[in-house]
N, C-alpha and C positions, 0 to 999 in steps of 0.2 A: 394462381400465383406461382409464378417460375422460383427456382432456389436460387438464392443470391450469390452474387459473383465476386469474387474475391478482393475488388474494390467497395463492394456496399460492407463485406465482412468489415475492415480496416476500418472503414467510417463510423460505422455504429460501436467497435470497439473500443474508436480516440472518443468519441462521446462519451461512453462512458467512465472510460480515463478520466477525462475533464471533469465530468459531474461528479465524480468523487475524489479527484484530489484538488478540487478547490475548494471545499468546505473543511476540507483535512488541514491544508496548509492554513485559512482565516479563523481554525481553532488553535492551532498550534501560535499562530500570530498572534491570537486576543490575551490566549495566557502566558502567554511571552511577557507580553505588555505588563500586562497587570500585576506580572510578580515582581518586573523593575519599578511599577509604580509605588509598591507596597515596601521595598526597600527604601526606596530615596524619601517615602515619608516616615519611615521609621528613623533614618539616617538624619533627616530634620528636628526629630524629638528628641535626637540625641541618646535614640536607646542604640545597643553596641549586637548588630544584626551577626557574630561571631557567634553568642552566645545562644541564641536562636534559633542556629542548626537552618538558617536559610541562606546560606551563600550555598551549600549543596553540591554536585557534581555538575558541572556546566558541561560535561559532553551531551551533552543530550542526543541520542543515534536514533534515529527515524529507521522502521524495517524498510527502507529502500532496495535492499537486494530482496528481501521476502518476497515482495511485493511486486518488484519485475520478473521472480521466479515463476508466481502466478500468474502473473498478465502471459509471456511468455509461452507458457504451458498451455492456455487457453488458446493463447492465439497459434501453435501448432497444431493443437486440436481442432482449431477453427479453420487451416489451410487444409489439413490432415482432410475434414468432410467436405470442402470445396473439390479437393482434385478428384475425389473417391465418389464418384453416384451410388449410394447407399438409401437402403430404407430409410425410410426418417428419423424410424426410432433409432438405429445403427450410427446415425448421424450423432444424435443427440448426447449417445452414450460414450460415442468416441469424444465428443465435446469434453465432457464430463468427466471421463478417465485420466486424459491429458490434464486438466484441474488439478482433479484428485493427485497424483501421481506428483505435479509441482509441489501442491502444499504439502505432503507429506515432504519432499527433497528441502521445500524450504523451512519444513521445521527443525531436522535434522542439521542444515546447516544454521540455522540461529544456535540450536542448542551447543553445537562446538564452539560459535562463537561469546554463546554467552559464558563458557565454562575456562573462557582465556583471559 
């Protein structure tokens, strides 16, 4: 089996994309739903959902930048062992550092932005 070339890379990486942010987005949708369902029939009983402490912070921020921090980071990694004929292992770990290396960038920038 030949090493894959920087179009098979791209394919296998939007699949993965996809397989995990469509279960992400139809959870984030289910309990969407269900907490405006659970207002409007409290709303119908006439109890006063103020006192509740459920109207809450409607910003709701998805790590969207986390998240393409590490896709990103992978996928430099992943062009990074494409141009470079390396050992395997060499491959793998340059895979992995590029990872490594985003998520730590992207928790440092959460952490700034969670502290604003």
């Amino acid at each position: 089996m030949g090493k894959l070339g920087i179009t098979e890379i791209i394919l296998i990486l939007f699949v993965i994309g996809i397989f995990i942010a469509t279960p992400l987005y139809l959870a984030w949708y289910f309990i969407r739903r269900a907490k405006v369902k659970e207002k409007l029939l409290l709303i119908e009983k006439g109890i006063d959902i103020k006192d509740l402490h459920l109207t809450g912070n409607n910003n709701i921020s998805f790590p969207w930048l986390r998240i393409g921090i590490i896709i990103t980071g992978t996928a430099l990694g992943a062009l990074l062992v494409a141009s470079i004929d390396l050992k395997p292992a060499v491959d793998e770990a340059l895979i992995l550092l590029f990872t490594g290396i985003s998520v730590i960038l992207a928790y440092f920038i959460g952490k700034t932005k969670d502290q604003k």
